[in-house]
KOLSEKOL-920669 format. One line per 3 residues: number of its first residue (from 1); for each residue x, z, y of N, C-alpha, C. Coordinates in steps of 0.001 Angstrom, whole numbers, always signed. Each point is the difference from the previous one (the first is absolute). Example, Ala and Ser with C-alpha at 12.3 -4.5 7.8 and 13.67 -1.06 7.14 Angstrom:
BEGIN
1> +13190,+7800,-5690,-890,+0,+1190,+900,+0,+1200; -350,-720,+1050,+820,+60,+1190,-770,+730,+1090
This chain:
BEGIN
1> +21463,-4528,-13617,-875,-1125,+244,-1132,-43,-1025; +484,+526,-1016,-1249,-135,-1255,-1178,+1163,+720; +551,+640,+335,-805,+1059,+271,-1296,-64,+952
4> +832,-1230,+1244,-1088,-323,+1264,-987,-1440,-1190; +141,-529,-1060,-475,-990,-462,-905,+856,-1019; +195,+1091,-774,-1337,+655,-830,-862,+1274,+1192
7> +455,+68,+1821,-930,+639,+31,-1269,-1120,+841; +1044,-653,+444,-748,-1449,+488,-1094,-763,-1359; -3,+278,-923,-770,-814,-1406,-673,+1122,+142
10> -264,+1407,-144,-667,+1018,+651,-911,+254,+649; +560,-465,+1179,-949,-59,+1399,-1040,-935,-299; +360,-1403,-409,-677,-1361,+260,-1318,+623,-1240
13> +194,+668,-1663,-857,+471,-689,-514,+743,+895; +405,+1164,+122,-1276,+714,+221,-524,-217,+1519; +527,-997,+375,-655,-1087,+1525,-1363,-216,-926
16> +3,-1187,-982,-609,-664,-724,-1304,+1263,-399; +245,+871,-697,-602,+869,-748,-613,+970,+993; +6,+333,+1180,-851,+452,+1278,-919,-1082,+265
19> +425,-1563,-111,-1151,-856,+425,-1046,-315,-1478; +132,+101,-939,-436,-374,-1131,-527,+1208,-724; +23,+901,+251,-547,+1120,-425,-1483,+60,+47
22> -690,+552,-655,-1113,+234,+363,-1247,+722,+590; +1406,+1262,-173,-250,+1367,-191,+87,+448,+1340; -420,+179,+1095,+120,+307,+1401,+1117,+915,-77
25> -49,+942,-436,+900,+1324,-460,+1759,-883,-508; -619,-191,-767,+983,-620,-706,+1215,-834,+784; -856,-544,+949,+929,-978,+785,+838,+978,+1230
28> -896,+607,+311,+808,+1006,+946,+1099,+552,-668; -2,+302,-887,+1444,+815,-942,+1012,-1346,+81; -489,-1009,-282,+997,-1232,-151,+248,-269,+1010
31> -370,-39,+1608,+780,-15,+863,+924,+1337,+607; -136,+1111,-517,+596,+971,+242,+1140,-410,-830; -264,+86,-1122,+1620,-709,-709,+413,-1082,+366
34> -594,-963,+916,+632,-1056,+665,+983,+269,+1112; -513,+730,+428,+351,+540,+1124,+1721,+1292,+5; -489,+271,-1540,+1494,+985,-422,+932,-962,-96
37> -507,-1429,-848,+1181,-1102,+97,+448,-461,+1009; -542,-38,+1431,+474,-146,+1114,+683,+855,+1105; -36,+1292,-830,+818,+1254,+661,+1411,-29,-672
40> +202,-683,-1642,+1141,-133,-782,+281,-1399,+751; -506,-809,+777,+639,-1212,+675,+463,+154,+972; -117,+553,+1089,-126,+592,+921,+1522,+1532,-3
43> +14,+512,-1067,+1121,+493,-36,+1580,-714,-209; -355,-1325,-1218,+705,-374,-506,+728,-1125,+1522; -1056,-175,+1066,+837,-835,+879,+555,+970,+824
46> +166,+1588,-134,+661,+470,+773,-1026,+602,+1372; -1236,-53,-449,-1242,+370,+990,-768,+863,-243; +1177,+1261,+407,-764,+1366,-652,-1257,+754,+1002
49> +147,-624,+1789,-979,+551,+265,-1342,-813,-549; +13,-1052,-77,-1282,-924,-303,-187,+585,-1552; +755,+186,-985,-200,+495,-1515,-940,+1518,+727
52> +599,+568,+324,-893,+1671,+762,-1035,-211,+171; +6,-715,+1451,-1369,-223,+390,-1103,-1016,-1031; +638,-948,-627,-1172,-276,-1125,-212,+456,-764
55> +828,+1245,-672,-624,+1040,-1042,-428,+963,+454; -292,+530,+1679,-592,+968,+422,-1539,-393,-164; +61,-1133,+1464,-1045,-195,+983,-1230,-1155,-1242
58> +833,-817,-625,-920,-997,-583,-125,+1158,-1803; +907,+99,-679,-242,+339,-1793,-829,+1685,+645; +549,+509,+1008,-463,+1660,+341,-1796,+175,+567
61> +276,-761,+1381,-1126,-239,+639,-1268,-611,-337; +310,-1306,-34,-874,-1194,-122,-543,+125,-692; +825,-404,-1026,-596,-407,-1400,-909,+1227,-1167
64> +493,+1198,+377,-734,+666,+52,-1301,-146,+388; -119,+222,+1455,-855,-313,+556,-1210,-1043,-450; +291,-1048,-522,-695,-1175,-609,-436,+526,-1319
67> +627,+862,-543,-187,+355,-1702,-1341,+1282,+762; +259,+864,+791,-1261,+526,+386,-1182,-445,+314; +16,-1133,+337,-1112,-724,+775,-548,-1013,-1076
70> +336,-263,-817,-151,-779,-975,-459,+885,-926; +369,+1541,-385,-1118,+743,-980,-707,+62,+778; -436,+616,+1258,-1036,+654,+657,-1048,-1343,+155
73> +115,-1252,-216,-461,-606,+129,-962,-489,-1185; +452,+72,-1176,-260,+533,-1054,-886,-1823,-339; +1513,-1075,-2,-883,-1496,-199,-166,-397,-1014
76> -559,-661,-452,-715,-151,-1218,-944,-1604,-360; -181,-611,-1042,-687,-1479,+434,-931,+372,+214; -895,+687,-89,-1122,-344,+783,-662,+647,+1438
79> +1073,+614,+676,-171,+26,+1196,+949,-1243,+725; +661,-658,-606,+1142,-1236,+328,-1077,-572,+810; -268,-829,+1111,-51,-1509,+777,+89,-605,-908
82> -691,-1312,-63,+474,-1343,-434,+328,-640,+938; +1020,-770,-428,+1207,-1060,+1161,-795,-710,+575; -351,-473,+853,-697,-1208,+429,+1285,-1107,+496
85> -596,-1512,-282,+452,-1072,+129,+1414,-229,+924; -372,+589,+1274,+735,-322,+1268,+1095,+1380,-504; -322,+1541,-791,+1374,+362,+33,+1055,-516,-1143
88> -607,-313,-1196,+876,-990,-516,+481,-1178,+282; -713,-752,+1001,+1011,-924,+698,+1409,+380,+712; -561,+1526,+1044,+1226,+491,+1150,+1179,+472,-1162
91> -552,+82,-1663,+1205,+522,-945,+636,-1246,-135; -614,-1006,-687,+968,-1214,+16,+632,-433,+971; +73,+214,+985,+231,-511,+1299,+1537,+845,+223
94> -187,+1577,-14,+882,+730,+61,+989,-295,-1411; -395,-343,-1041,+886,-236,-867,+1055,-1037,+149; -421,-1299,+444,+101,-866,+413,+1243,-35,+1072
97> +25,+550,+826,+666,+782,+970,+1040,+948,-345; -28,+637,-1501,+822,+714,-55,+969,-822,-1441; -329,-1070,-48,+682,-1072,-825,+920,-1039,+330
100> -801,+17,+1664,+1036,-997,+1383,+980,+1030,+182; -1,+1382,+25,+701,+801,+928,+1508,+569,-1310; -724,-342,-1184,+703,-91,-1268,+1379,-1027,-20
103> -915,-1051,-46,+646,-1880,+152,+1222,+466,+1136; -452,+218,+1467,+1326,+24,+1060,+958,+1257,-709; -634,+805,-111,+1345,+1121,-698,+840,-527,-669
106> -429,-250,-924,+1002,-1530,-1856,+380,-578,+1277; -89,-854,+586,+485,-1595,+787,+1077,+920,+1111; -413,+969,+745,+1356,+1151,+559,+936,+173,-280
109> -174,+308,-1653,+640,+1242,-805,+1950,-512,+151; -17,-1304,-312,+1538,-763,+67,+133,+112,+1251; -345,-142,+834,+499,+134,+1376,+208,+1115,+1025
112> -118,+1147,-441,-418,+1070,+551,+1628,+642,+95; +291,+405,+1186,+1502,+1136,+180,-861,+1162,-180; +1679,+173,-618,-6,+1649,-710,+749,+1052,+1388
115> -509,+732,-612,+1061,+1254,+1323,+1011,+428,-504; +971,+2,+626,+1350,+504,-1012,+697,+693,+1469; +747,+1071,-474,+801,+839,+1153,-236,+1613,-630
118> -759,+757,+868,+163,+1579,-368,-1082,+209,-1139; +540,+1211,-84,-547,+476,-1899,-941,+839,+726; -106,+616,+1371,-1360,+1047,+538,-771,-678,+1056
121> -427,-1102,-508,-1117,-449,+689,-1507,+715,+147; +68,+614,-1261,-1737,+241,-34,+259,+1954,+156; +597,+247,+624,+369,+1607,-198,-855,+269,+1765
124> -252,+1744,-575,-657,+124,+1109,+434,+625,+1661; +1903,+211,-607,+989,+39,+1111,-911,-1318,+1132; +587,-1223,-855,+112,-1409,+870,-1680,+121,+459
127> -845,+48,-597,-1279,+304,+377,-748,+244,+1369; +902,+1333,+14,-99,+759,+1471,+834,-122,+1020; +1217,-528,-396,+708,-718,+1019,-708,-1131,+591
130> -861,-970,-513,-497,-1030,+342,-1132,+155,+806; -1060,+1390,-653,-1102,+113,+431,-61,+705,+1857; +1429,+600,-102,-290,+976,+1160,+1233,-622,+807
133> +1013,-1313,-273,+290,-489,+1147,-833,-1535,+628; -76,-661,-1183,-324,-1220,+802,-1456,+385,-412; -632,+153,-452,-1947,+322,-55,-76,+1117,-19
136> +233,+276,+1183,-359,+2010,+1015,-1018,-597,+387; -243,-851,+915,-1328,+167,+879,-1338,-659,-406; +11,-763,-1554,-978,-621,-873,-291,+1155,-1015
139> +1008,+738,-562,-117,+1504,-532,-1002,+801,+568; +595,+393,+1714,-1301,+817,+397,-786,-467,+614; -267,-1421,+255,-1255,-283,+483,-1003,-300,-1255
142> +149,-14,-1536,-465,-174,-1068,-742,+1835,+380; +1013,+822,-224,-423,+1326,-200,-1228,+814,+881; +314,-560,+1202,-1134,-152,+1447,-1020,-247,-778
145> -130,-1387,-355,-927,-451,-293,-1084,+635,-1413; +1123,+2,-659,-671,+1124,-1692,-601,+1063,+755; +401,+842,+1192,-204,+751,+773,-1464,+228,+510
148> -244,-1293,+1180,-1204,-569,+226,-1048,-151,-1004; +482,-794,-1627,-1076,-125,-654,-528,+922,-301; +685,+1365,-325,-134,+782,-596,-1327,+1192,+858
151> +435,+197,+1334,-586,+462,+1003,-1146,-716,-449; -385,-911,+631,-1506,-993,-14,-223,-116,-1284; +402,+303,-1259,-984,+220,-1041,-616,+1214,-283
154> +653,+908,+474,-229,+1482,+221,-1871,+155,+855; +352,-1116,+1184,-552,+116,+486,-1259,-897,-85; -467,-504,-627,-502,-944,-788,-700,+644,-958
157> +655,+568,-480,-803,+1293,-1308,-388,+622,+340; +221,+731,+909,-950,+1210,+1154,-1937,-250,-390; -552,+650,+606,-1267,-173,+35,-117,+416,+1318
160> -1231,-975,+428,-218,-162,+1187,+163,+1324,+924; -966,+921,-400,-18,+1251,+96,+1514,+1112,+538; +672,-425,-623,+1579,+730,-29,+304,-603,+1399
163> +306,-1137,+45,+483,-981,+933,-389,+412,+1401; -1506,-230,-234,-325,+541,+1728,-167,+1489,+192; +468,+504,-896,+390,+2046,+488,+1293,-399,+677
166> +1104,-771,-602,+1266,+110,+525,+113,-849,+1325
């Protein structure tokens, strides 16, 4: 239990230290290590495909991804925007919002059932048992569809030229 309580004090820092940073760079590293604390949470409930897939697809992929785009971008203050009025309002506003959404969590927290029964809930046996009996046909009509998008962006990127040869 100590263990889920210093990686949880963890997470919530370097939560904190991705938003407070200053350093564009900087913050991206702090949510990548946010994000390792949520692959050690994520194991610790016994949720090894979700621990996988968030240390593949989000610490592998993404976030990467963001740390590229953020040098190549190469920001700096004085190519920065200045805020104007109305987007520091939509910030208070969203803060605001995420202080209500704070408040009901605390006011939940005593009332909330726990799950208690099997120790392989989050395993990726039960996973695929679930996915391919009762959500078979939301499975592949999702995949259809990734399918479709995929086609019509293809085709979308084309140049005009290509298009009407074929």
């Amino acid at each position: 239990m100590t263990v889920f309580y210093l990686v949880a004090f963890l997470s919530i820092f370097f939560a904190l230290m991705t938003i407070f940073t200053k350093n564009p760079v900087h913050s991206v590293l702090y949510l990548v290590v946010t994000f390792f604390t949520f692959t050690i949470h994520y194991v610790l409930l016994n949720a090894q495909f979700l621990a996988v897939v968030n240390f593949i697809v989000y610490m592998g992929a993404i976030m990467v991804l963001f740390l590229f785009v953020l040098m190549l971008l190469n920001l700096n203050k004085d190519t920065e925007p200045t805020k104007s009025a109305l987007v520091k309002i939509m910030g208070v506003v969203a803060g605001m919002c995420l202080i209500v959404t704070f408040v009901g969590v605390f006011k939940s927290m005593g009332t909330a059932d726990t799950v208690e029964g099997t120790q392989d809930i989050g395993l990726v046996s039960n996973l695929g048992k679930v996915l391919f009996d009762e959500f078979l046909l939301p499975f592949e009509l999702s995949s259809v569809l990734l399918l479709v998008a995929m086609v019509g962006a293809v085709l979308l990127a084309k140049k005009d030229k290509e298009i009407s040869k074929v």
